[in-house]
N, C-alpha and C positions, 0 to 999 in steps of 0.2 A: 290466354296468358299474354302478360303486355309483353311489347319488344323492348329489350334492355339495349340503351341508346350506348354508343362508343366513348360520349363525353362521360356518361356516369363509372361506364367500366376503368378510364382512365383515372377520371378520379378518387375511384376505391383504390387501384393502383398504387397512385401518389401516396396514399392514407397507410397503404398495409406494405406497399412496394414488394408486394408478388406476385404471380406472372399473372397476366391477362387473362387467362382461359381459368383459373382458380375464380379472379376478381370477376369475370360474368357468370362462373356456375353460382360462386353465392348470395348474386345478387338476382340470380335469377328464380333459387330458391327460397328468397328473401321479395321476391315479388318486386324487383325495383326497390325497397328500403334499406335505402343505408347504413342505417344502424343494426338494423337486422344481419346485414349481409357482414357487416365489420365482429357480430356476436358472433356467427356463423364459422369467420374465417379464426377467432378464438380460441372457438370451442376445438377448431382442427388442428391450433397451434399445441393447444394443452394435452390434445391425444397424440399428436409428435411426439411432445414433451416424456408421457409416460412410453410410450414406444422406444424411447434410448436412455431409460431411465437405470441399465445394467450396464451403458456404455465409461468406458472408465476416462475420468478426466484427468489427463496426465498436465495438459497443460493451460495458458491461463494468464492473466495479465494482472498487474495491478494499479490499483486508482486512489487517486488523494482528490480533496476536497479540500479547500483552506476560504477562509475571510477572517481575515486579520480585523476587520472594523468591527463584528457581530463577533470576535475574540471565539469561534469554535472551527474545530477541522477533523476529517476522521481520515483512515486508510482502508482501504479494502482487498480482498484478494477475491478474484473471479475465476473458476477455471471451466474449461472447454474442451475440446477433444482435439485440435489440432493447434498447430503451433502459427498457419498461417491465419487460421483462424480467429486466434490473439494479436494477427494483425491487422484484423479488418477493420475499415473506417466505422462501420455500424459497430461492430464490438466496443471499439474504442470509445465511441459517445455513448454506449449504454453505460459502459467501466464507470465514465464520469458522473454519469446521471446517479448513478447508487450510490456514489462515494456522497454526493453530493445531498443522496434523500438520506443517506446513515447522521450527517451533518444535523441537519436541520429538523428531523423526523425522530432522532433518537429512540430510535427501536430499539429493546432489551433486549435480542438475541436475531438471529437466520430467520428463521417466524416469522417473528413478528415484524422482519424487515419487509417480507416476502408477501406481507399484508399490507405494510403500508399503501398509501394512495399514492398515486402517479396519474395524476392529469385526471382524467376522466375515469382511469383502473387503476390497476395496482401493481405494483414492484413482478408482482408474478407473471402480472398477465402479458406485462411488459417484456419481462424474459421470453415466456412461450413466444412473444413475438418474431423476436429475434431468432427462437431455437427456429420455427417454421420456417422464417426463411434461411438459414444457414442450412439448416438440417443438420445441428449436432446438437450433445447435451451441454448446458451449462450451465453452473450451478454459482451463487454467490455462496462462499466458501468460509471468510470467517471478515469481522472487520473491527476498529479501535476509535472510539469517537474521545473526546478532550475537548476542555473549553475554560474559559478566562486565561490564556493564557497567550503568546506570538507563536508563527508556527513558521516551519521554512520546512521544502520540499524537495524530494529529488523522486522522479522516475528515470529507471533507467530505459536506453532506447527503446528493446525490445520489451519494455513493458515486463519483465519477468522478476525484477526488485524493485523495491520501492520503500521510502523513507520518508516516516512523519518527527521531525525534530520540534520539541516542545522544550519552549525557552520562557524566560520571567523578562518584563522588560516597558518601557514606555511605549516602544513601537520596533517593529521587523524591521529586519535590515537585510531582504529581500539575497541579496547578492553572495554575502558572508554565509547567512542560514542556510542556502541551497548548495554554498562550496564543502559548508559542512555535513550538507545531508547528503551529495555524493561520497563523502568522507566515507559516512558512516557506511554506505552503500557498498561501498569499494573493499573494507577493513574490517566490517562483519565487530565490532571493539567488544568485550564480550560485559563490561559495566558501562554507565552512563557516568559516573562519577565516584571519584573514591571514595563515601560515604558507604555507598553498594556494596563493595566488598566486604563480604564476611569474616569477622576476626580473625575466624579459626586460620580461613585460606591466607591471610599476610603472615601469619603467626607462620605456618606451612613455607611462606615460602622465603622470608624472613631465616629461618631454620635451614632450609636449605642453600640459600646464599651464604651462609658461614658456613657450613659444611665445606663447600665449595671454595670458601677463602680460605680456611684453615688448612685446607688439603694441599695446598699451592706452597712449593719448597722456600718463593720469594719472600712469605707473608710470616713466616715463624722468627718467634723473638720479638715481630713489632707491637708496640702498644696497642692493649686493649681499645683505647678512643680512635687509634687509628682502625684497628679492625673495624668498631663500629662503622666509621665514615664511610670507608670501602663496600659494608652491608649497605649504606644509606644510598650508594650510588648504584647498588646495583637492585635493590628494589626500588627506587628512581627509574630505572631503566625498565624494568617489571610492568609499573604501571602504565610506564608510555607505549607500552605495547596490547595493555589489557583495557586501561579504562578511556575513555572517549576524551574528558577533557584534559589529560596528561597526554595525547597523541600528537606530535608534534602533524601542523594541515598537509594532508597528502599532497599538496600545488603547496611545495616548498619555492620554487620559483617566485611566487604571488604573495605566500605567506614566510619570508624566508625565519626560521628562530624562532619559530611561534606557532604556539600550542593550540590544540582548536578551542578549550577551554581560553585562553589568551585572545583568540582573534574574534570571539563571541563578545566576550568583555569589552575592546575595544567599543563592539557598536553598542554596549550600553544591555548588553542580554546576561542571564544565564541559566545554564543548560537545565531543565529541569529532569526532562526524560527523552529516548526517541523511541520511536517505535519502527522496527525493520520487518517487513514482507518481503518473503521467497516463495514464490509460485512451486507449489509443491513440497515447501518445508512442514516440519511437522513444529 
């Protein structure tokens, strides 16, 4: 049997970045062949893999992908078993790397993401990578790809929301799009636009805004157009609290009187859709 030298064991290391004595058993079963020894150390990721394959992933990060110039972007949701573990710098660059093959790769579901190619392997193999050396399960989770259109971003710090805002427009405006996709991050708004809103629910709550005026000792006797007006500001008020571009921008400071719908405009955008990720939302 030849002797597996320290330079090659170090650099299966660097390759797989697992410990030393894994990196010379399989290259030592691998006869000194590298590529052998990187299938090897695979094939042990993927049997990790089904080994915590009952472990429950409560938590999890999530990742965006954006190019504004190729006009495509997606979002992703990852999860894993710990919550420090959603903070690991390897986690981290995987989160991006998938957000980034869902982008460009356009895989029609988990699958067939999970097939796609990654370098030399594949989206899968790629994970078992990761699972071997963390030692936990983790699973890409669900994800939202879009394209012809600008996109602005927000992750939040600990990676556990995240926000792909899809706007119409000649070009991003980088700064505005991402105060608004912490907006959205922060406000959870529950339309993107009053178009969204379902008839029935304005008609509902419409209905119950006069209930509410009429009921008021101040309001009896005054003309009907005035009731109406009084309805008009108070589902006015309705919307600013439900739909995204009637929300006056959370950094009222920065944005003072001005609606996110309003401060989008300005740079020349509008809102088409966002898409919101919570790590463990259903």
């Amino acid at each position: 049997m030849s002797t597996i030298s320290a330079a090659a064991v170090n650099e299966l290391r660097k390759k797989t970045d697992l410990p030393m004595m894994d990196c010379k058993k399989a290259l030592t079963e691998a006869a000194g062949d590298m590529d052998k020894a990187i299938a090897i150390l695979r094939s042990q990721f993927a049997k990790a893999t089904v080994k915590r394959e009952g472990n429950e992933t409560a938590e999890g990060r999530i990742g965006i992908f954006v190019d504004n110039a190729a006009k495509q972007a997606a979002i992703l949701e990852f999860r894993c078993e710990s919550a420090p573990t959603a903070k690991n710098d390897r986690v981290i660059e995987l989160v991006a790397d998938l957000a980034k093959t869902v982008a460009t790769a356009n895989p029609a579901d988990v699958p067939a993401l999970l097939a796609a190619p990654f370098g030399s392997a594949t989206v899968k193999e790629r994970i078992d990578e990761v699972v071997g050396v963390i030692r936990e399960k983790m699973i890409a989770h669900k994800f939202a790809r879009d394209t012809g259109n600008v996109y602005g971003q927000y992750i939040h710090h600990d990676g556990s929301v995240g926000v792909l805002l899809v706007c119409k427009g000649e070009k991003a405006a980088d700064e505005v799009m991402r105060d608004a996709s912490a907006h959205i991050a922060a406000l959870n708004p529950q339309f993107a636009l009053v178009s969204e809103v379902p008839a029935d629910l304005l008609a509902k709550e419409k209905e119950l805004a006069m209930s509410h005026i009429l009921a008021e000792p101040k309001n009896a006797g005054k003309p009907a157009n005035i009731i109406e007006k009084i309805a008009e500001g108070k589902m006015k008020t309705w919307l600013g609290e439900t739909v995204l571009t009637e929300q006056p921008m959370a950094n009222a400071a920065k944005y003072p009187n001005t609606t996110v719908g309003q401060a989008l405009q300005k740079a020349g955008l509008t809102v088409v859709k966002f898409i919101r990720f919570k790590v463990g939302a259903i």
